[in-house]
N, C-alpha and C positions, 0 to 999 in steps of 0.2 A: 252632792247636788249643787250644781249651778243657783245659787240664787239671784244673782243679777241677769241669766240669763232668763232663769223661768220669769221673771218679773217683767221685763222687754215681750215673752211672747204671750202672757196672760192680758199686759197693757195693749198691745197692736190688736191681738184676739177679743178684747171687749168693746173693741164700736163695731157697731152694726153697720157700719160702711167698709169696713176694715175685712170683716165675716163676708161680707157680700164678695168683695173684691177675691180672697182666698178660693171663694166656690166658686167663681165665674172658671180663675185660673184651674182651677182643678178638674172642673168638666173641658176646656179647651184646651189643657196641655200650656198654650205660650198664647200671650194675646200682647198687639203691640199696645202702648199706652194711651195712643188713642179712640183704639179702639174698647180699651179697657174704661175710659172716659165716656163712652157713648153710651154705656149701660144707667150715669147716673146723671141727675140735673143740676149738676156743680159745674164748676169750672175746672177746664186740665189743670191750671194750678194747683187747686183743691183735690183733684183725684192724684196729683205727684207727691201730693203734701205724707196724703196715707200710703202710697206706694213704699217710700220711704222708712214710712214707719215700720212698714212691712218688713224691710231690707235690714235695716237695726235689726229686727228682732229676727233674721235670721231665716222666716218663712217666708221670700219669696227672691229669685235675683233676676240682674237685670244682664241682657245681652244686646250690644249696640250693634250694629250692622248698618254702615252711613251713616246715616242722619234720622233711623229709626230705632228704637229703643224694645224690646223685646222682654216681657215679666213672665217668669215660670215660678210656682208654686213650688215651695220645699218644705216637707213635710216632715222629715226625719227630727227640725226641733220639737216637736210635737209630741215626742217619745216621753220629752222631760217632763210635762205636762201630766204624760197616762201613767210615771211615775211618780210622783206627786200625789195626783190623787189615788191610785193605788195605796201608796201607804198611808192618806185618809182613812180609806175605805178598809182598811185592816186595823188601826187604829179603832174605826166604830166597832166594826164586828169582835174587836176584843170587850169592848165594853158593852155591846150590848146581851154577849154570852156571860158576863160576870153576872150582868142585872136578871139574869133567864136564871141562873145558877141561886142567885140569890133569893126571887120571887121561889123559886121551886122548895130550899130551905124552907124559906118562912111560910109556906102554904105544909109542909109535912111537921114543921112544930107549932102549928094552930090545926094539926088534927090528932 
């Protein structure tokens, strides 16, 4: 597993400006970055600052056409993520089956 990249797309992934930005992109397919700017009441600087961030880590790129700048949502790093916690989530389920196994023991040697 990547972990400098899962670390880039969990840090872009936790501001709430950064979430807001991915969902827009993802219900509209491509939005240009101004228009991507119109959704919040920051400055275009401020909404290129997270686009960016976005671009580093991978989930989102940019396509220039003139003097216009074009953001599509990419989702595929996101895989690394639902692996990740995936084998969290196998990780607990191992241990909360030892703990079931073991409550179960100790309830038939105190009968």
């Amino acid at each position: 597993m990547d972990e400098d990249a899962l670390s880039r797309i969990l840090k872009a992934a936790g501001d709430t400006t950064r979430r807001q930005i991915l969902t827009l992109l993802v219900q509209e397919n491509a939005l240009r970055v101004t228009a991507l700017a119109a959704h919040f009441d920051m400055s275009l600087n401020a909404v290129s600052k997270h686009i960016k961030v976005l671009e580093e880590a991978g989930l989102v790129t940019r396509r220039t056409l003139g003097r216009e700048h074009f953001i599509t949502a990419e989702l595929e790093p996101l895989r690394l993520t639902e692996s990740w916690f995936a084998q969290l989530k196998s990780i607990w389920e191992l241990r909360l089956a030892a703990l079931e196994k073991a409550l179960v023991s100790k309830d038939e040697d105190d009968e």
